[in-house]
N, C-alpha and C positions, 0 to 999 in steps of 0.2 A: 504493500500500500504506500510505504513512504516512496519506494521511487515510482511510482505513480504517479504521484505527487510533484515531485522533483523534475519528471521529465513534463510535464506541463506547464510547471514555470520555465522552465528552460525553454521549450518550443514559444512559449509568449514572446521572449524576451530577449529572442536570438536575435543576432542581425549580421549581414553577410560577410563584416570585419571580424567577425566573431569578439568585438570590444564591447565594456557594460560600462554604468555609469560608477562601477565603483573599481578603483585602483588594482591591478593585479587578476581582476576576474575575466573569465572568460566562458562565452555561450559557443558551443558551436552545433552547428547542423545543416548536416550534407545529406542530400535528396537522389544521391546514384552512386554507386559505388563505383570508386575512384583507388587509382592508385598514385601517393606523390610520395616525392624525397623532399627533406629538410631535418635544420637541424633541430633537436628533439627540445632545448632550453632548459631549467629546471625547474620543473611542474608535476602539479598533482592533474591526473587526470581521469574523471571518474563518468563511468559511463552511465546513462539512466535509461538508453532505449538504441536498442543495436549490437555491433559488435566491429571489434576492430583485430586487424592484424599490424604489428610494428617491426617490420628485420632487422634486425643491429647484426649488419656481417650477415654469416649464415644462423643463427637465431632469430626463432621469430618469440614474439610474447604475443598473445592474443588474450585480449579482455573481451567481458560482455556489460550487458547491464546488471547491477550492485556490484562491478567488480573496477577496481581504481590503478591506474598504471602510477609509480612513483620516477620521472626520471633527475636523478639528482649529476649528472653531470651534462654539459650542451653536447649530446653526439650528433651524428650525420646516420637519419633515420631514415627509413622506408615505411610508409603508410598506406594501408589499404582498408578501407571502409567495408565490410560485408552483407550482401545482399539489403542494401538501401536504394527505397524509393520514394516518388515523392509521397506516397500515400502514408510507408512507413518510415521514416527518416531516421539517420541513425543522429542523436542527440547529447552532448555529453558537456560538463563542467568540468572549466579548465582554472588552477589558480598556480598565476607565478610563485616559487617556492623563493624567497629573498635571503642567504644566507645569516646577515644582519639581524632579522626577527628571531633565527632559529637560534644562534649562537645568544642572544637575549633572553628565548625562554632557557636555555640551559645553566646559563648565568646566574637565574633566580629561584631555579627548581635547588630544592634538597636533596641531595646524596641519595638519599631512600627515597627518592621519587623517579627515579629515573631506570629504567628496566638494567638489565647485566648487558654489556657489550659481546656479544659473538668473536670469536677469533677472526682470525681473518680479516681482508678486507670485503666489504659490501659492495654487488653489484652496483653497478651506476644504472642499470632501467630493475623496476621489481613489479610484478602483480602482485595484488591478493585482495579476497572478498572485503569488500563496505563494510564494518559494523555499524549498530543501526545507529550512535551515536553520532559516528561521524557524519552520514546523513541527515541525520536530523540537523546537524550545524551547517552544512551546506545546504541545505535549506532556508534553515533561517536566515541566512545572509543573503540566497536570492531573491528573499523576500523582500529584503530592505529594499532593491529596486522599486518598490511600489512606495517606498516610505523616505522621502526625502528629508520630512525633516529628523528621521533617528537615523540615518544614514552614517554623515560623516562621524556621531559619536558611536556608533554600532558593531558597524562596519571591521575598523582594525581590531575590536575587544573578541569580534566571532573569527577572524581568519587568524587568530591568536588560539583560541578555543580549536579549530583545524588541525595549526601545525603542532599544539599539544597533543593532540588525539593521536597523528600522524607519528612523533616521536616517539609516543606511548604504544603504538601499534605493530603490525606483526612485522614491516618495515621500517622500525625505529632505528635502527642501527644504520641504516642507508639514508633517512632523513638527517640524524643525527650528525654525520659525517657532514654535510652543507653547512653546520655553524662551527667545524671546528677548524682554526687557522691549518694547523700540522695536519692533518687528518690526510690519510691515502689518496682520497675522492679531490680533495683539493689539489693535490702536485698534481693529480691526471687530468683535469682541470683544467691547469694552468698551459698543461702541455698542447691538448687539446685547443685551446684558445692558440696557441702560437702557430701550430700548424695550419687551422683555419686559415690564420689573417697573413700566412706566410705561404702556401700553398701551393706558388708559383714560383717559389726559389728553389734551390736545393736544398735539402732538410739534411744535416749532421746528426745521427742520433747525441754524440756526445755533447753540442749546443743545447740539443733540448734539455736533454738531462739536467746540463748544469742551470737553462734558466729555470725550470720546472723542479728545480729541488731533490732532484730525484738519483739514483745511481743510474750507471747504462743499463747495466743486465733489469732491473726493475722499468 
């Protein structure tokens, strides 16, 4: 019932920039299934009606609706919407993930509030199911589109409430890593960003290395 819910505010409220009146949100909704490449940014991505396929390389990750793609580092993605028309369109909530906010809520959280860290490092894209909570707070926040005057004081308190839920979640350790300076996701990051905006030179691994913090063999 909640994404019920969700996916009719979202179909209200869409528009073809997939941009909302509130900071960092995003409507989108595509009426044919389509295949594009871009890069991924770092965002939560949660679907309310449809289904999607993403390839990173040869991996693909496929979400549906109640289920939320996490990507916490900008890669170079492939996209394909499945079996959307216009009748059924596939419909999803998108919110830029800000480094800054995350490394603030972790800042202010206690020791014993924050889950155990996994070994390893955390993939940079992760699925897993909605819980109903986090729902219900992506909800409440599309709502505020209709409520301009509780908006600008609302607004940052619930996409706060989000990236808690988000830390706290079965992808916490992969949100986590976006607010921490040192963290793994960061040098790959940094790396990623270089080659981007550098693309067309010749790429050293051992430049990157050294601007990305990283060793070669890593």
């Amino acid at each position: 019932m909640t994404i019920d819910l969700l996916r009719d505010l979202l179909a209200r409220h869409a528009r073809p920039d997939q941009t909302t009146a509130i900071d960092d949100v995003l409507i989108s909704r595509v009426d044919e299934s389509a295949t594009s490449s871009s890069m991924s940014g770092t965002v939560l991505a949660l679907i309310a009606q449809g289904a999607k396929h993403l390839a990173l390389g040869d991996r693909i990750y496929e979400y549906g609706a109640g289920q939320y793609l996490i990507a916490s580092v900008d890669l170079p993605v492939t996209g394909h919407f499945v079996a959307a028309t216009p009748e059924r369109p596939a419909i999803g909530f998108g919110l830029i993930l800000r480094p800054a906010l995350v490394a603030e809520l972790l800042l202010q959280a206690a020791p014993g509030d924050l889950p155990p860290v996994p070994p390893g490092a955390p993939s940079g894209l992760a699925v897993s199911d909605a819980p109903a909570p986090l729902v219900d707070a992506v909800i409440r926040l599309v709502q505020l589109l209709d409520e301009t005057r509780d908006r600008t004081v609302l607004a940052p308190l619930i996409k706060r409430e989000i990236l808690w839920r988000l830390i706290n979640g079965e992808q916490g350790a992969t949100v986590r890593q976006l607010g921490l300076a040192d963290s793994s996701l960061t040098h790959i990051a940094r790396a990623v960003r270089w080659i981007r905006d550098n693309y067309a030179e010749s790429i050293r691994v051992e430049e990157v290395a050294h601007l990305s913090g990283m060793s070669v063999s890593a």
